[in-house]
VEXMAR-14989 format. One record per residue: x, y, z of N, C-alpha, C, CB in turn; chain; residue number from 1; residue in one letter. Coordinates in steps of 0.05 Angstrom, whole numbers, always signed. Glycine has a CB too. Example, Ala and Ser with C-alpha at 12.3 -4.5 7.8 and 13.67 -1.06 7.14 Angstrom:
nx|ny|nz|cax|cay|caz|cx|cy|cz|cbx|cby|cbz|unit|pos|code
+264|-114|+156|+246|-90|+156|+264|-66|+156|+226|-89|+181|A|1|a
+257|-45|+142|+273|-21|+143|+258|+1|+157|+282|-12|+114|A|2|s
This chain:
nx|ny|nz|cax|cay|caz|cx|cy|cz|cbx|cby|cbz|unit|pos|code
+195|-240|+124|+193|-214|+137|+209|-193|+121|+205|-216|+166|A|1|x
+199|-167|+117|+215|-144|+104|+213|-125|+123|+205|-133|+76|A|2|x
+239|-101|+122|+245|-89|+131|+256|-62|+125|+250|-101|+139|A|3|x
+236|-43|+138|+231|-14|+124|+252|-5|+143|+197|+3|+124|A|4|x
+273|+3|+142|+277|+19|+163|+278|+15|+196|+260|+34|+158|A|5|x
+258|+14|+210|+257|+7|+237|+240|-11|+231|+249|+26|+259|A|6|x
+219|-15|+212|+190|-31|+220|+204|-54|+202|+153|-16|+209|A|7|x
+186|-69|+221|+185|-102|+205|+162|-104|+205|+197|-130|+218|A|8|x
+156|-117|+169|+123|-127|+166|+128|-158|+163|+103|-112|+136|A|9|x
+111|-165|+172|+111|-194|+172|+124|-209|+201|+129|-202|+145|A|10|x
+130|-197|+225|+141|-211|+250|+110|-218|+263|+164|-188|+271|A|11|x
+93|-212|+257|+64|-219|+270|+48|-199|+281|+67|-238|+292|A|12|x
+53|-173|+286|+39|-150|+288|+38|-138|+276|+40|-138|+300|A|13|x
+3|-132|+256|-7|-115|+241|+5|-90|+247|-33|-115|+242|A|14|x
+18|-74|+219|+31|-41|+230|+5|-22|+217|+71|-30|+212|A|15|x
+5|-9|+220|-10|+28|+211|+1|+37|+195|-10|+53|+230|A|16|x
-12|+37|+175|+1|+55|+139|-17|+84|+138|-12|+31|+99|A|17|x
-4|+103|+138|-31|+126|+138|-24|+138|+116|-34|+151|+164|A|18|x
-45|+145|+93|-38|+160|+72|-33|+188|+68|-53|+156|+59|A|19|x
-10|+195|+61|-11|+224|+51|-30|+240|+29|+12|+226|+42|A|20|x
-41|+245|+29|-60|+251|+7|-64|+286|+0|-90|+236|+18|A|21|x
-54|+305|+3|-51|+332|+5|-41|+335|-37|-21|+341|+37|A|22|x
-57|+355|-50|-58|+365|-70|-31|+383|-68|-83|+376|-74|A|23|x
-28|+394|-50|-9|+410|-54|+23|+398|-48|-17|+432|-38|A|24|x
+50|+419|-51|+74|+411|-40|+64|+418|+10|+105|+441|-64|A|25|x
+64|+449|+4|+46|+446|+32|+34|+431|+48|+30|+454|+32|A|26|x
+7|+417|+38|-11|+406|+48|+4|+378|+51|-36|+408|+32|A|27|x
+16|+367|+34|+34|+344|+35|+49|+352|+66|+56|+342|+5|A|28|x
+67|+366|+59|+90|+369|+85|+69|+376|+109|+119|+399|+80|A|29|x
+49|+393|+108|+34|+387|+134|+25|+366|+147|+15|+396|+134|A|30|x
+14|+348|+127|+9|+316|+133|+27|+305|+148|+9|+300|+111|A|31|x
+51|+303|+130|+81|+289|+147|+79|+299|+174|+115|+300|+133|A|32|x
+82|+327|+178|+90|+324|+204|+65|+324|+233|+109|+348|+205|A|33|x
+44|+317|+216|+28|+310|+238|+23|+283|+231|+4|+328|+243|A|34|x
+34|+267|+226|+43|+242|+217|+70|+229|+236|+51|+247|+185|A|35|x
+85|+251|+243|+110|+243|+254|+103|+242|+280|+133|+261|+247|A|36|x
+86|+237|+293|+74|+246|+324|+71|+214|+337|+38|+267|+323|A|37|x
+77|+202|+322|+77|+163|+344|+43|+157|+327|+73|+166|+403|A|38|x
+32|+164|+309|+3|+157|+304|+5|+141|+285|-15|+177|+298|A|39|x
+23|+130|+275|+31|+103|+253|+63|+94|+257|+27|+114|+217|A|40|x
+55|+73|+240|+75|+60|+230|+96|+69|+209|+64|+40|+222|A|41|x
+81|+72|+194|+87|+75|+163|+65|+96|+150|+85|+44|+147|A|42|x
+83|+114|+132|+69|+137|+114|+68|+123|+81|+92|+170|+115|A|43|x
+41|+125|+71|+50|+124|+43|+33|+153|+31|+41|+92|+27|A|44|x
+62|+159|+11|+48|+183|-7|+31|+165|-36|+80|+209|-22|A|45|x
+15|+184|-33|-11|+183|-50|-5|+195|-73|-36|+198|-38|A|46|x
+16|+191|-94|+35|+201|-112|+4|+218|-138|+61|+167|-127|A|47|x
-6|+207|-135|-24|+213|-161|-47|+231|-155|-38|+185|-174|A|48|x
-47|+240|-130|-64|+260|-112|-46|+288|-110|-70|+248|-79|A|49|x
-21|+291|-121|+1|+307|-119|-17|+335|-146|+38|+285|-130|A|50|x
-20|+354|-150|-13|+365|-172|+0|+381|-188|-22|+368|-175|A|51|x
+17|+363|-187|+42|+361|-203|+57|+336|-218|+59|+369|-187|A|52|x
+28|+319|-201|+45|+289|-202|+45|+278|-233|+29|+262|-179|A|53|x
+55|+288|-257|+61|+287|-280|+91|+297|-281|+41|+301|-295|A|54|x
+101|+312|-261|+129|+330|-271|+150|+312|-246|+127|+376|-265|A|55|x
+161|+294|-254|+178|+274|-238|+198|+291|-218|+197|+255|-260|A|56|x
+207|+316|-243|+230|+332|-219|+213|+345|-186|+245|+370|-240|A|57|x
+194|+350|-195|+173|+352|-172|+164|+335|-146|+154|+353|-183|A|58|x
+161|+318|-170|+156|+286|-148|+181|+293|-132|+160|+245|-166|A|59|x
+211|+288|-141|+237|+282|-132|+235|+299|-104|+262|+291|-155|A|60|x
+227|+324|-110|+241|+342|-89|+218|+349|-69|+254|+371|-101|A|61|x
+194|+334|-71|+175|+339|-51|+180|+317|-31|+147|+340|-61|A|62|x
+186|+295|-41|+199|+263|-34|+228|+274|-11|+215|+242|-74|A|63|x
+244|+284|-28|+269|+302|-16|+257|+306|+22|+270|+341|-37|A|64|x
+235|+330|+13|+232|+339|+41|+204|+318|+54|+225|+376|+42|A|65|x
+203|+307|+51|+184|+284|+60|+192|+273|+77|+178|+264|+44|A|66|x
+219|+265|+60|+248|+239|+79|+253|+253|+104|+289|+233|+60|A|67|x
+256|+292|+104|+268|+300|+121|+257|+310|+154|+279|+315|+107|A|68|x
+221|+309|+138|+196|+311|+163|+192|+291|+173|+170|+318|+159|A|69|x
+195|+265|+160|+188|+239|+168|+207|+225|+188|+185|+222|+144|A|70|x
+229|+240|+187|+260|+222|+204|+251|+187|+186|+255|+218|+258|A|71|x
+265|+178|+214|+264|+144|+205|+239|+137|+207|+281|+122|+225|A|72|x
+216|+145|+197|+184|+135|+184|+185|+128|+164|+162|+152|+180|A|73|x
+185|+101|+157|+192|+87|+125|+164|+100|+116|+194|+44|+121|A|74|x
+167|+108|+88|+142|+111|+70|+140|+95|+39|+141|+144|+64|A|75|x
+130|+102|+33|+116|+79|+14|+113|+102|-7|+83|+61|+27|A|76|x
+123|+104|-29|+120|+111|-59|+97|+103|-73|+141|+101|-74|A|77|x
+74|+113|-78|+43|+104|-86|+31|+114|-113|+23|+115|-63|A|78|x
+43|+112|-145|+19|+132|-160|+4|+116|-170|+27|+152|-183|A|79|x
-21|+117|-164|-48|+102|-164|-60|+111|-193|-69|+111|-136|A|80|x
-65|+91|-207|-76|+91|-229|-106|+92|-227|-67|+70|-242|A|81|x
-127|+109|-243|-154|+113|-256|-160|+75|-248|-154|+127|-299|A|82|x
-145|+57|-265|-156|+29|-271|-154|+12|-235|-130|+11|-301|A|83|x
-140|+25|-218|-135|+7|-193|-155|+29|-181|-98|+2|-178|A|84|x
-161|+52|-186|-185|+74|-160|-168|+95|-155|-193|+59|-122|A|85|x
-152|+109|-175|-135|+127|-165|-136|+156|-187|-106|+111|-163|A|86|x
-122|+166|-190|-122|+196|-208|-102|+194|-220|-122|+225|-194|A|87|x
-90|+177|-230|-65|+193|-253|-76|+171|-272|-22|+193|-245|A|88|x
-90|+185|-294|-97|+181|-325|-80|+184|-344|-116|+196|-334|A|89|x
-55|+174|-344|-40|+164|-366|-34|+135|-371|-19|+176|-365|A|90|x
-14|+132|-393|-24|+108|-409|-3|+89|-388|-18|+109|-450|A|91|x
-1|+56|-396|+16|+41|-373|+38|+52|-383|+16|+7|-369|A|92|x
+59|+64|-406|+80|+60|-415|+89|+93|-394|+80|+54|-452|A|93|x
+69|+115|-393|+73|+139|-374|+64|+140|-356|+69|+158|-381|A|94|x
+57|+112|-342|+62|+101|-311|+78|+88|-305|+46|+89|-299|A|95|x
+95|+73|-318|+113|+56|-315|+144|+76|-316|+107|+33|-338|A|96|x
+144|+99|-342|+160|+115|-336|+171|+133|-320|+159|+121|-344|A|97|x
+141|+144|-301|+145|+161|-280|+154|+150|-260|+126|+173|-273|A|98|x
+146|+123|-254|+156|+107|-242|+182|+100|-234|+150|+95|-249|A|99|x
+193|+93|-260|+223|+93|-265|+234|+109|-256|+232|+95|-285|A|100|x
+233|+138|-266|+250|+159|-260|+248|+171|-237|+249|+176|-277|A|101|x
+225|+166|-220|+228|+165|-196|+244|+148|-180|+209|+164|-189|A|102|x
+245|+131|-187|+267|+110|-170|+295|+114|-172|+264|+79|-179|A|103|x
+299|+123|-198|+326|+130|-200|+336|+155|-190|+332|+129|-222|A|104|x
+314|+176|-183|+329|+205|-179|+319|+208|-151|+320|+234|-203|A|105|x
+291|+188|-141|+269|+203|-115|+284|+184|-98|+227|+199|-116|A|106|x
+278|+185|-73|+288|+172|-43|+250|+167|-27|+316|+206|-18|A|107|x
+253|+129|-28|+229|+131|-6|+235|+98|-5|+192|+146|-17|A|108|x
+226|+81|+14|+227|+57|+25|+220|+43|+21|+224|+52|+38|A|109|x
+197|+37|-3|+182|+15|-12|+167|+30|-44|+158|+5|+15|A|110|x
+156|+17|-60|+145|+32|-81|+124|+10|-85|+166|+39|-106|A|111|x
+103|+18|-88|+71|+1|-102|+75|+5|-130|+35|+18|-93|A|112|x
+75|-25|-141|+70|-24|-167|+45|-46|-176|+98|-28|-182|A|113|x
+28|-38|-192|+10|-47|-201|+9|-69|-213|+3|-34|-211|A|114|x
-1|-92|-200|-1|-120|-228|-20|-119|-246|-7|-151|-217|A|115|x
-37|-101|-244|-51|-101|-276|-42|-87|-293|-77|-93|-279|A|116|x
-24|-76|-290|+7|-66|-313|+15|-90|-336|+43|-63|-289|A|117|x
+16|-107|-322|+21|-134|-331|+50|-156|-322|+20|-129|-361|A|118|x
+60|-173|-335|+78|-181|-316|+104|-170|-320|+79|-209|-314|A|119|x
+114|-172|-350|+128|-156|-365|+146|-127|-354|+108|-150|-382|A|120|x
+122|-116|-345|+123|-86|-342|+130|-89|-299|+82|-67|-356|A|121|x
+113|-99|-296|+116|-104|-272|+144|-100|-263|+106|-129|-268|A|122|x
+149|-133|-278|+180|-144|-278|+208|-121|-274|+183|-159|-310|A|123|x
+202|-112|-301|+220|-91|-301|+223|-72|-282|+217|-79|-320|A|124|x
+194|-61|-277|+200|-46|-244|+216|-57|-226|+175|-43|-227|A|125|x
+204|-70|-221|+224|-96|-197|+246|-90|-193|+230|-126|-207|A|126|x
+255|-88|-216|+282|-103|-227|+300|-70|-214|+283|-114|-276|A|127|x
+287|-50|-225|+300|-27|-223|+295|-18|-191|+289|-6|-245|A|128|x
+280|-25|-175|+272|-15|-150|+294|-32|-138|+238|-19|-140|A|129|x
+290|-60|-142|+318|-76|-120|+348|-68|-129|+319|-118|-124|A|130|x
+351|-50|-152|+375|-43|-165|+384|-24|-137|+371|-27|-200|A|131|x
+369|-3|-128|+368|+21|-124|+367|+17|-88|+342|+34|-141|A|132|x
+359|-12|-76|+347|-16|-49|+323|-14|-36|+357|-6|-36|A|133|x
+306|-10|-65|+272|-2|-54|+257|-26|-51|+253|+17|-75|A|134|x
+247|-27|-31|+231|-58|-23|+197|-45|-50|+219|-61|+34|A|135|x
+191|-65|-55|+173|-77|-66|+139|-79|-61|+184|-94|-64|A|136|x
+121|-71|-67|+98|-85|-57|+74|-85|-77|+90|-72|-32|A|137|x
+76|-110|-92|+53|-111|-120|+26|-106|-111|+52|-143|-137|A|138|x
+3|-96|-120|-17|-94|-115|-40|-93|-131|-15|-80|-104|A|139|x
-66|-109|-115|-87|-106|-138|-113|-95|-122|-94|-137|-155|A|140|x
-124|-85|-141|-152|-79|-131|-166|-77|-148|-156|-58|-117|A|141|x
-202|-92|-134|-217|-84|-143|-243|-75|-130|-216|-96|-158|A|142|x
-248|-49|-147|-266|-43|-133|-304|-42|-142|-253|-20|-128|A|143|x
-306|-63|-156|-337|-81|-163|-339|-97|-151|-342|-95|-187|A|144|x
-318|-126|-142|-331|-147|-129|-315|-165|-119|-349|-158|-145|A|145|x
-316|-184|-103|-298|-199|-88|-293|-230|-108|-313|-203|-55|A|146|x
-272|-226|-115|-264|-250|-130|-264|-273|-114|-238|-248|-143|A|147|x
-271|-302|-122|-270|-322|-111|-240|-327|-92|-276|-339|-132|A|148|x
-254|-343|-73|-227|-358|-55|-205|-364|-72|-234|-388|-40|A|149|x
-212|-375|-87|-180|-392|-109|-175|-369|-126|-188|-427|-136|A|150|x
-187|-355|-131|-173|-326|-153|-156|-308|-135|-202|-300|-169|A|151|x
-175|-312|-115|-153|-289|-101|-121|-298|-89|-169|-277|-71|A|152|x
-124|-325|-83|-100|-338|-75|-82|-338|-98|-105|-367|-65|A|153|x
-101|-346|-120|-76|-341|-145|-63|-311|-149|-89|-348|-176|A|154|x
-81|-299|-148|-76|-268|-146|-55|-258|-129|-98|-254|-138|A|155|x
-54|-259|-105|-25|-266|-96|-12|-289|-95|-22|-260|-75|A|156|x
-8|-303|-105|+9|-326|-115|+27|-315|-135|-7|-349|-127|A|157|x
+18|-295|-154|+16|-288|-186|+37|-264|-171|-22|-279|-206|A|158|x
+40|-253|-148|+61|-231|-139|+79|-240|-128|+53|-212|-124|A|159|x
+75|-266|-125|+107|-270|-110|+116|-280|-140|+112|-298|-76|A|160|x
+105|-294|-147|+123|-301|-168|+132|-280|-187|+111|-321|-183|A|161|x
+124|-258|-179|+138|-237|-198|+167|-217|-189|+114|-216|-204|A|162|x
+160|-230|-162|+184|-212|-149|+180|-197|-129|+194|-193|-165|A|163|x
+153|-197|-115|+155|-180|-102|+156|-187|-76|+140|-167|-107|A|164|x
+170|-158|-63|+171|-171|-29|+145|-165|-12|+198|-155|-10|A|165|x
+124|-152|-22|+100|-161|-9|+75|-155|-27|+98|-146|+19|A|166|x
+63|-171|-14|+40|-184|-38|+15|-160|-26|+29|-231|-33|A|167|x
+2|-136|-44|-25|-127|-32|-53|-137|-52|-23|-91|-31|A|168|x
-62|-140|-28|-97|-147|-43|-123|-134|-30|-107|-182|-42|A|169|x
-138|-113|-44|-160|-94|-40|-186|-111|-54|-153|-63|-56|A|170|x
-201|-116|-43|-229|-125|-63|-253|-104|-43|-238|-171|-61|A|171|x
-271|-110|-67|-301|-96|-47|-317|-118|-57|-317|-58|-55|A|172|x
-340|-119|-22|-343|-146|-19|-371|-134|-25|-333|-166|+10|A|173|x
-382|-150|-31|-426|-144|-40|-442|-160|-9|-445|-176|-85|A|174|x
-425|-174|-2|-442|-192|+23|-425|-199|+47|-453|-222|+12|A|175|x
-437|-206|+62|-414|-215|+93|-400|-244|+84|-436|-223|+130|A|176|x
-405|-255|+63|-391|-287|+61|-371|-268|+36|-418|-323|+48|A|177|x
-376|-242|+19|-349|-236|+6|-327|-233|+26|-350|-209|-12|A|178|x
-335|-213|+50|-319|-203|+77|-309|-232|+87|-341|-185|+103|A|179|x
-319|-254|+89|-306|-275|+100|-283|-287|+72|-333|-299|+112|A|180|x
-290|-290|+54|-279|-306|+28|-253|-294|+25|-297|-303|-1|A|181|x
-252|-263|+27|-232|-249|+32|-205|-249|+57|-245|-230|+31|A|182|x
-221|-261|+73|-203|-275|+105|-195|-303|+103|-224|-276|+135|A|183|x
-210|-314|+86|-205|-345|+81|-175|-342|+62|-236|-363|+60|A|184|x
-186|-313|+33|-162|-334|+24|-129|-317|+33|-166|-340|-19|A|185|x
-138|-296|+48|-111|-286|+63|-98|-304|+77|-115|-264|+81|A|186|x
-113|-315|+96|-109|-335|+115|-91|-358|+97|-140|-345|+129|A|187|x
-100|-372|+73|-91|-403|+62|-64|-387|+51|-114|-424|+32|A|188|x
-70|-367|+36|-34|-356|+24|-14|-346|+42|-34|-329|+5|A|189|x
-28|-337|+76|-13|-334|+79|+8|-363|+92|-19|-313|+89|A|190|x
-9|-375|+95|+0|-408|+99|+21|-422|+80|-27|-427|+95|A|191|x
+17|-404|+50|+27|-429|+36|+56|-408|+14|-7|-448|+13|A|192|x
+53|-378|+25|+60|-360|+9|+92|-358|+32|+34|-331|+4|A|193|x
+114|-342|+14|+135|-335|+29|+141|-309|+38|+152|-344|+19|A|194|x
+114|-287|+23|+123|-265|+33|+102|-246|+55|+131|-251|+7|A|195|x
+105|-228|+58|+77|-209|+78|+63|-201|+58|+85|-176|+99|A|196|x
+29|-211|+79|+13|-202|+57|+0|-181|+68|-6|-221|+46|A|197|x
-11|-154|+58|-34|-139|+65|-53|-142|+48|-29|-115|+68|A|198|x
-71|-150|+66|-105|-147|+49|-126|-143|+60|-115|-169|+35|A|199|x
-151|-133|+52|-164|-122|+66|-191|-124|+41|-150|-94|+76|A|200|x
-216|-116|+56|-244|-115|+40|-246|-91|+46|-270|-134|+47|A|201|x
-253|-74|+23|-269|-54|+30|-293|-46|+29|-263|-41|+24|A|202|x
-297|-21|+37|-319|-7|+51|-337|-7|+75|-331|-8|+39|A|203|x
-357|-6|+80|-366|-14|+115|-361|-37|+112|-399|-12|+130|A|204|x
-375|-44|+109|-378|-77|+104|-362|-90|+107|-384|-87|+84|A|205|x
-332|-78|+98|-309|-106|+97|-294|-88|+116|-289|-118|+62|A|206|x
-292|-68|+136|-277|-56|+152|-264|-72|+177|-293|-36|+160|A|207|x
-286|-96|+182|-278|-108|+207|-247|-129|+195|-310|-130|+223|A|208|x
-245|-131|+168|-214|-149|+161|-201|-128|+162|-206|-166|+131|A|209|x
-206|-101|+165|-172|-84|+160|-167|-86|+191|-171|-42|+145|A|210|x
-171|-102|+217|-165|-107|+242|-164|-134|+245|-181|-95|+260|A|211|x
-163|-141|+215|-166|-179|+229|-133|-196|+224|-198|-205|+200|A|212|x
-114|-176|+224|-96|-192|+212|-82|-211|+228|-81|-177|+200|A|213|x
-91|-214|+257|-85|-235|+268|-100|-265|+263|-87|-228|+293|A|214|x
-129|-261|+242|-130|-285|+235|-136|-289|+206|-147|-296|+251|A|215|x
-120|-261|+193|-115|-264|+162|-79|-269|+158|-127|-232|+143|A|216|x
-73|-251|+171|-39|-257|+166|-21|-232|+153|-35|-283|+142|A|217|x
-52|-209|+146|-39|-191|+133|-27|-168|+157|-60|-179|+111|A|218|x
+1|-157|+138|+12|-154|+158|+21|-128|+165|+27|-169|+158|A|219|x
-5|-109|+156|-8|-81|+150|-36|-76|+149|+5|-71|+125|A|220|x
-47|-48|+159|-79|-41|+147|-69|-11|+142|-111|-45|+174|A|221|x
-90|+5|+127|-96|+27|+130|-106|+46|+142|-99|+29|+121|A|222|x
-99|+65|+159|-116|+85|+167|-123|+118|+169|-115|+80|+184|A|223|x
-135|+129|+160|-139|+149|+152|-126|+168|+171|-163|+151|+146|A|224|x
-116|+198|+158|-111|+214|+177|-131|+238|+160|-76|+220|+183|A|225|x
-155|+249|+171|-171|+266|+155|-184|+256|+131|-157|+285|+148|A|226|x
-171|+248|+109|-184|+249|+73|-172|+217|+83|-166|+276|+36|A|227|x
-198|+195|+67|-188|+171|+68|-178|+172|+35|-212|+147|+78|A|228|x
-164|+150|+33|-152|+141|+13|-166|+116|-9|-128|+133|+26|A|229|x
-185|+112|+7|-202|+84|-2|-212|+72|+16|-188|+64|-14|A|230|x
-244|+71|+15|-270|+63|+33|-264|+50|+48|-291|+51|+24|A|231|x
-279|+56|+69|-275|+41|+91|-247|+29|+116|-283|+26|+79|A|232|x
-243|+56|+105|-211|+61|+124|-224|+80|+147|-178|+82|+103|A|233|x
-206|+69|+177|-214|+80|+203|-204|+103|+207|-206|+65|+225|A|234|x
-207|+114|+219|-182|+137|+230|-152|+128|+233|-190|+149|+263|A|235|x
-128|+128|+234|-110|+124|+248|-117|+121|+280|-92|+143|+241|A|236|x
-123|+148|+291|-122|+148|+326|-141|+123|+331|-136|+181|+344|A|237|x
-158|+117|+321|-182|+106|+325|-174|+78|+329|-202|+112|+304|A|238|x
-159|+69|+299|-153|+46|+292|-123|+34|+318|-147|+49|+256|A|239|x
-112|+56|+323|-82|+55|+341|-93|+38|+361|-67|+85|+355|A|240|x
-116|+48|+376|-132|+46|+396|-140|+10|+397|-158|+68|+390|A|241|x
-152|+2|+373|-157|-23|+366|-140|-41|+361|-170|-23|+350|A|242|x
-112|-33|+355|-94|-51|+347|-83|-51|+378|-74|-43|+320|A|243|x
-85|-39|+393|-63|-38|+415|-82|-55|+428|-51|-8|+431|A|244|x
-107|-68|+436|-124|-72|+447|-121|-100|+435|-146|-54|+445|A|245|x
-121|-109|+414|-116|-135|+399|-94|-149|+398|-120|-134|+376|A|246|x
-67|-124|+401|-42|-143|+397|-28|-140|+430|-18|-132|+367|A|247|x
-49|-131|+446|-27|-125|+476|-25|-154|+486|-44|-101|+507|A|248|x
């Protein structure tokens, strides 16, 4: 189990992650605070949707007033790479840096770092986020096709062993047995794994696992507030509705 702040992921109830996704410093802080209203769990900023999100002192101080609209709403530190489905097109060595120097100068509760960075690189993040008190959460995605049952288990297998305190996995599924293969192998890691997993299938098609985590194990979904973040995400209100209905 980890622990953001107030929330615990991993005690057995799926929480609500809603993305910040606003281009602007504005549109950001508008988000937050209609974000701060009981309609999630957890905020993550959409770091690479920012534009600015190349100038770190920027990052720092939009982060600043983020912390201060959000109260105790753990958020999640996010810059999404071109190669995972995201917008910041620089190279791994000026994603890995912005990275850095965000952790050392920015304030937020968890940070996504990419395992197709490699392990190396990974590592080192790690290393500097638990320096600092920032929980962890490796992540992969893809968005062509649903890797086999045993790839994907290795695939998070391949994050704990790197350090991290929670393991994420995104695939897009082509058929209803990818949407199941994807529940199968959440379900065996989370059986055999030590940390919280979130995972999910996307797009229609795989929407019914971002509500299944009472019989995947993952222990978070996404839900949209306005602009989704990546297919096949519900509304928040919508999704609140469904989780309260599943875990009452």
């Amino acid at each position: 189990m980890v622990r953001l702040r107030n929330v615990e992921l991993g005690d057995g109830d799926s929480k609500i992650i809603v993305p910040i996704t606003g281009a602007t410093e504005e549109k950001i802080i508008a988000q937050a605070k209609e974000l701060n209203q009981g309609i999630c769990d957890l905020a993550e900023w959409r770091v690479d949707l920012f534009e600015k999100h190349h100038a770190v002192s920027e990052i720092v101080k939009v982060a600043r007033k983020l912390r201060d609209v959000l109260g105790d709403m753990p958020f999640i530190f996010t810059i999404r790479t071109k190669e995972d489905g995201g917008k910041f097109e620089g190279t791994n060595e000026e994603y890995a840096e912005t990275v850095r120097k965000f952790l050392l100068e920015g304030e937020c509760d968890a940070c996504d770092i990419e395992l197709a960075k490699g392990k190396p690189l990974v590592q080192s993040l790690l290393e500097v986020a638990k320096s600092h008190g920032v929980k962890t959460i490796v992540s992969s995605h893809s968005f062509d096709k649903t890797p086999t049952v045993d790839k994907m288990i290795s695939i998070l297998g391949e994050m704990q062993s790197c350090g991290a305190d929670i393991a994420k996995l995104a695939v897009m599924p082509k058929s209803i047995q990818d949407v199941l293969n994807l529940m199968i192998a959440s379900a065996k890691a989370f059986e055999n794994l030590n940390i919280p997993l979130i995972t999910m299938s996307m797009g229609k098609l795989g929407a019914f696992s971002r509500v299944a985590g009472l019989l995947t194990g993952s222990c978070a979904t996404f839900g949209s507030y306005g602009q989704e973040s990546a297919p096949g995400q519900y509304d928040c209100r919508d999704l609140k509705k469904i989780m309260e209905m599943l875990y009452e």
